[in-house]
N, C-alpha and C positions, 0 to 999 in steps of 0.2 A: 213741034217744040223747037224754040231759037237752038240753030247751034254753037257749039264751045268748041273754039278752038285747042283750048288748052286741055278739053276732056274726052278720051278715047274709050269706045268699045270694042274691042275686039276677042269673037269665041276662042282667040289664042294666048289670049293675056288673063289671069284673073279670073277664068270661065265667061269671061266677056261681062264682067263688071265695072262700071266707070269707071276709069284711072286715070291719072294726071297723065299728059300724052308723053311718051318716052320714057315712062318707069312705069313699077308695076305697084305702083302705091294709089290701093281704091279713095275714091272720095268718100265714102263711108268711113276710111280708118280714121280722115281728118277730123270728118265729122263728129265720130262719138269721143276723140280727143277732147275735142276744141269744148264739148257735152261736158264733159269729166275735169274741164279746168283749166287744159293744158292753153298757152299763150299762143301769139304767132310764134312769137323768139323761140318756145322752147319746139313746135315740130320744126321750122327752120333750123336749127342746130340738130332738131333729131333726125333730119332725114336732109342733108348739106344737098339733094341737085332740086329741091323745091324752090320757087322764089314766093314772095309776098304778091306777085298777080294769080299763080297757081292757087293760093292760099284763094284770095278771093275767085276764082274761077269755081271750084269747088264750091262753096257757097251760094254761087249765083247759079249756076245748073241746081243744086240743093233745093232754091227756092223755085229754079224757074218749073222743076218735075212736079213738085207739088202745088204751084197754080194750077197746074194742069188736071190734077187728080178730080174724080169725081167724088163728092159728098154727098153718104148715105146715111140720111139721117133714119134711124130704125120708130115706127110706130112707134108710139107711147102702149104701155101696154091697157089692155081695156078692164076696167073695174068689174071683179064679180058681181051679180046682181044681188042684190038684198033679198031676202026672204021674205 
């Protein structure tokens, strides 16, 4: 996976869930924000040491983890037989 400068794991921060590097603001809280409504302006005001590259930093690890994911498409289930 590319890496992001701007996004840290560590088991010390967070239980070592991505954060934006130097706080301890997960990139999931931006996410389910930004999910629910919220603007850039309104977490840049909610959280003053984020900038608008962190914002999109977040984002771009976001999509780049889930390129990565494997898709399991489940069987279709199989028709009982007819009588």
């Amino acid at each position: 996976m590319p890496l992001h400068p701007r996004i840290e794991m560590n088991p010390a921060i967070m239980l070592g869930k991505p954060v934006i590097r130097g706080t301890r603001i997960p990139v999931e809280v931006l996410l389910r924000k930004l999910s629910e409504g919220a603007t850039e302006r309104d977490l840049l005001d909610g959280y003053p040491r984020l900038t608008p590259d962190d914002l999109r930093a977040a984002l771009a690890y976001a999509a780049d983890t889930l390129s990565h994911e494997e898709t399991v498409i489940p069987d279709s289930p199989t028709p009982a037989p007819k009588a």
